[in-house]
Legacy VTK file of the C-alpha trace (Angstrom):
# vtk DataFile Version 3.0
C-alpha trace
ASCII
DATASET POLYDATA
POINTS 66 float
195.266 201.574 116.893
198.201 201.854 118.643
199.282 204.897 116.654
196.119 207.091 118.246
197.524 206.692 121.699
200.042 209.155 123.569
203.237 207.724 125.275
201.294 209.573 128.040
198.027 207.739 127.762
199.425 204.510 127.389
201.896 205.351 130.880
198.945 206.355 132.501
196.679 203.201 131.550
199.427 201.065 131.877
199.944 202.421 135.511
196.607 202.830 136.230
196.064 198.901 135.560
198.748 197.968 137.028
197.793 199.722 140.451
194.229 197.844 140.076
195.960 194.696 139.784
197.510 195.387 142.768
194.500 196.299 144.221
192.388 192.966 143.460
195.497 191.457 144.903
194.764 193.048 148.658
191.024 193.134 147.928
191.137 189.108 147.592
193.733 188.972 149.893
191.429 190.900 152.659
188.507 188.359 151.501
190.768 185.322 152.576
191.781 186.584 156.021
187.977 187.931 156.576
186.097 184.945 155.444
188.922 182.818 157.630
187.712 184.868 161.011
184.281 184.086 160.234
184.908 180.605 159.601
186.543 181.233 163.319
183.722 182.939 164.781
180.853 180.649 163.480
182.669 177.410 165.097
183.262 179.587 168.211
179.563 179.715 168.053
178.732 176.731 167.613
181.150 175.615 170.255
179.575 178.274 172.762
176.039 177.125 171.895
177.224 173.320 173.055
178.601 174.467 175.768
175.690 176.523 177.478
173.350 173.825 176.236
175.450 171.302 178.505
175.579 173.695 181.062
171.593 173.973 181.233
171.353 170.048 180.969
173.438 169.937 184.563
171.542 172.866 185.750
168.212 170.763 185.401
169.705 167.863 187.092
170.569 169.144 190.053
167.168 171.308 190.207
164.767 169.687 192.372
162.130 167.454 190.477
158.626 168.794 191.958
LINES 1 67
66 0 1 2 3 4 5 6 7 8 9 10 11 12 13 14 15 16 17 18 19 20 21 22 23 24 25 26 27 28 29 30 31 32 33 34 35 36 37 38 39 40 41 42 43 44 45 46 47 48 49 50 51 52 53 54 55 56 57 58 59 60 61 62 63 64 65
């Protein structure tokens, strides 16, 4: 099989998969650090959302009751 390929064919795909190795590399790399800052952002949520619902509980207490 081998003996159908080109030196230059088998550089090329041999680069070529080599560069996409490197790529998948980043890519997953990127998919850590993203899905870390959404991790991030989704307790900074939550933490907001506690936060403003504790600030509305003291709000009503020191509304006057009707």
């Amino acid at each position: 099989m081998e003996a159908e390929w080109t030196k230059g064919a088998i550089q090329r795909i041999t680069t070529e998969n080599t560069t996409l190795k490197q790529r998948v590399r980043q890519l997953t790399t990127d998919n850590r650090t993203l899905d870390e800052r959404l991790k991030a952002a989704r307790s900074n949520l939550r933490f907001q959302d506690r936060r403003m619902a504790d600030l509305e509980a003291r709000i009503a207490e020191l509304m006057p009751k009707p």
